[in-house]
C-alpha positions in Angstrom: 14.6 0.4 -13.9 13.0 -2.5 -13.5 9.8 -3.0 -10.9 8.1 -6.1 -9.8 4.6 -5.8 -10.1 1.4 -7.4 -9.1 -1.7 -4.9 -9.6 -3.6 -6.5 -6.4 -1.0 -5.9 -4.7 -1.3 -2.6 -2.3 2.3 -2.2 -1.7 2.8 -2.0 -5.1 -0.2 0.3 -6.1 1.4 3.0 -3.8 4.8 2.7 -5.9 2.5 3.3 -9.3 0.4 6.2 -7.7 3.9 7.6 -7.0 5.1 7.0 -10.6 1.9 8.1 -12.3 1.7 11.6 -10.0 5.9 11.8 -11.1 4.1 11.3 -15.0 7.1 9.0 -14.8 5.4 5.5 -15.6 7.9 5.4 -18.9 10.7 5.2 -16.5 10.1 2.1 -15.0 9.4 -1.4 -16.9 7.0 -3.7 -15.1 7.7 -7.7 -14.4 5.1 -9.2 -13.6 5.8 -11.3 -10.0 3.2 -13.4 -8.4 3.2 -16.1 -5.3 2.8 -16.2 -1.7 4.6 -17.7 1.7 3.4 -20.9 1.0 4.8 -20.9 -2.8 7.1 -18.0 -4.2 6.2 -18.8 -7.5 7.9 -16.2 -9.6 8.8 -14.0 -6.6 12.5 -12.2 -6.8 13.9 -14.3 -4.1 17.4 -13.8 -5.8 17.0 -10.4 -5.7 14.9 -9.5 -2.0 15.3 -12.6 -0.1 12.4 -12.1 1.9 10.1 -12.7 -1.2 8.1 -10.1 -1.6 7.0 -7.2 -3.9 7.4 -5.0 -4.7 11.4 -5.0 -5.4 13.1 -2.4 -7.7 16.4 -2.7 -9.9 17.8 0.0 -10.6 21.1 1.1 -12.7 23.1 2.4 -9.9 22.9 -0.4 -7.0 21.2 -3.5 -5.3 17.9 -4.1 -5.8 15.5 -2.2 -3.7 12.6 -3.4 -1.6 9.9 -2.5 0.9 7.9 0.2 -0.4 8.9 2.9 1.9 12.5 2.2 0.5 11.3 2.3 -3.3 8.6 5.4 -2.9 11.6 7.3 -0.8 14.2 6.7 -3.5 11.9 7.1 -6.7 10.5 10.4 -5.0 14.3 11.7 -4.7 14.9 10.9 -8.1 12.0 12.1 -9.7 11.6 15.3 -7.3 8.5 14.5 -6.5 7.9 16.3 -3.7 6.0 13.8 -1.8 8.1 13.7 1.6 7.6 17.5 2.9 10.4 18.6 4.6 10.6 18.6 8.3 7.9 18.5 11.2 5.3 17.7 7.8 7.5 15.0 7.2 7.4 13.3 10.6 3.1 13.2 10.5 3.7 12.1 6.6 6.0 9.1 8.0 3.6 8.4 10.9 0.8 8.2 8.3 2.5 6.1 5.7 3.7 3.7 8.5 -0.1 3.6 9.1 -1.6 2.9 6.1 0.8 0.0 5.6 0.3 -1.2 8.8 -3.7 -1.8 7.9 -2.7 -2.9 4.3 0.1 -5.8 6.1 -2.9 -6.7 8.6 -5.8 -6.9 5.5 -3.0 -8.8 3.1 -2.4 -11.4 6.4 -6.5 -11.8 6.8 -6.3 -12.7 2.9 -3.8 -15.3 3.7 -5.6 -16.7 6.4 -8.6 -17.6 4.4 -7.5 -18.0 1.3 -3.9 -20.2 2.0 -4.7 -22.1 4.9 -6.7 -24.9 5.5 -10.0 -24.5 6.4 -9.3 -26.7 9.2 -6.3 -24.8 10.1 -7.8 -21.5 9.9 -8.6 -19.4 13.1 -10.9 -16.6 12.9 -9.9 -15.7 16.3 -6.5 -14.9 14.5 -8.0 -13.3 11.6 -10.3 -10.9 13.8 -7.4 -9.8 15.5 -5.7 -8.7 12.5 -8.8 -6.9 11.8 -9.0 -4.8 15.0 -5.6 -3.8 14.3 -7.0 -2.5 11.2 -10.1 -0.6 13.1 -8.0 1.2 15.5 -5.8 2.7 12.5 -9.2 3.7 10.7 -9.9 4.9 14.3 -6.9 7.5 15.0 -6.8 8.4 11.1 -10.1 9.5 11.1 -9.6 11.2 15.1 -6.2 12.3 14.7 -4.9 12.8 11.1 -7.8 14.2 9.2 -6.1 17.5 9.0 -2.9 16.5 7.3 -4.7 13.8 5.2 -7.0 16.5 3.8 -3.6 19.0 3.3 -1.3 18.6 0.1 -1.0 15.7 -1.4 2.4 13.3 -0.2 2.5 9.8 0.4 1.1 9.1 4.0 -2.3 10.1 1.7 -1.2 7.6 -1.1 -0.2 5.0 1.4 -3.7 5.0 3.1 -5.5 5.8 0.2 -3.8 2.4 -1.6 -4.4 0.4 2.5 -8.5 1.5 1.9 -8.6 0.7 -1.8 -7.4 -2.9 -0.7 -10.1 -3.5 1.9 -12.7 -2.4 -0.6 -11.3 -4.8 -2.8 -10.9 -8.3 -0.8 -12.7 -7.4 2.6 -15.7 -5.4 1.1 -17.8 -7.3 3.7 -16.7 -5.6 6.7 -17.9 -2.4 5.4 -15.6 0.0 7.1 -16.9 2.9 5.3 -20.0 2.8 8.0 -18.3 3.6 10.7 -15.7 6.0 9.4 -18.1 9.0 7.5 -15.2 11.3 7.6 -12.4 9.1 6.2 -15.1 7.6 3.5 -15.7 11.0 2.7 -11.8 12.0 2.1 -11.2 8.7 0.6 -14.2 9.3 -2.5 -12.2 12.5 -3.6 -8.6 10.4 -3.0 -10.0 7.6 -5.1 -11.2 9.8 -7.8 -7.8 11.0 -8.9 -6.5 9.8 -12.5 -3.5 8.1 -10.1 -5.7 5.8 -8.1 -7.7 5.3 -11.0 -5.1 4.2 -13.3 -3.9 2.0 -10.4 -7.1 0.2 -8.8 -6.9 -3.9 -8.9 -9.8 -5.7 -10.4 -8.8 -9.2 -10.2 
């Protein structure tokens, strides 16, 4: 298999976590894929045409992509055991969807700034995409503490890979200050050999 990689990205980093909790990193070779909306650079249009990692070939069919997609299939393959079965699984969906809801709202906030023009740029637009992110920090930390402090599956991974990425390009906003309980659950999350072995630094 073949996987399309960018370590910033945090879409990716939840397919690695999966790989390196599987101890099934050998399985997969990485291609390194890089560009934006702008400019797909060395995106795999030709293989998901809406240009964007991460994408997954695999031996036995089309190309996969969206993350949900690869960490489902790769966690059926590999048994991994991170989608409980049913009610868990519903929560575990719920929280996935969640953490890559705030990742797709901090990655947008990234391209605001960072693609745009300055002249173009609206930080009314960009603040928005930021309050989405607080009122996901909000119900996690109101509604889901429980299940994120349970067994580890990949609602945890997915939100634990959406913080690492706001820690990483929107330090600023500090949302560690106002969310004790999720810091807290996040500094044991963040410590596993996973996350370590995963964490962007450029």
């Amino acid at each position: 298999m073949r996987l399309y990689h960018a370590p910033a990205s945090p879409f990716v980093r939840k397919v690695m976590v999966l790989l390196h909790e599987a101890r099934a990193t050998d399985r997969v070779t990485l291609v390194p894929a890089s560009g934006n909306p702008l400019d797909p650079g060395t995106l795999p249009v030709d293989r998901n045409p809406l240009g964007k990692i991460p994408a997954l070939e695999r031996p036995d069919g089309p190309t996969l992509y969206d993350s949900r997609v690869i960490t489902r299939y790769l966690d059926d393959l590999l048994h991994g055991g991170l989608y409980p079965a049913a009610p868990r699984l519903w929560d575990t969906l719920v929280i996935e969807a969640t953490g890559d809801g705030i990742a797709e709202a901090a990655v947008l906030m990234r391209y605001e700034t960072h693609l745009r023009p300055e002249a173009s740029r609206s930080p009314a637009w960009a603040e928005a995409q930021w309050q989405k992110i607080a009122r996901a920090l909000t119900a996690l930390e109101e509604r889901w503490m429980s299940h994120l402090s349970g067994p580890l599956d990949m609602g945890q991974i997915a939100v634990g890979c959406a913080l690492g990425y706001l820690d990483f390009r929107h330090a600023e906003r500090d949302w560690r200050a106002v969310h004790p309980a999720l810091a807290a659950w996040f500094g044991a999350v963040e410590a596993r050999p996973a996350m370590r072995a995963t964490a962007p630094d450029a």
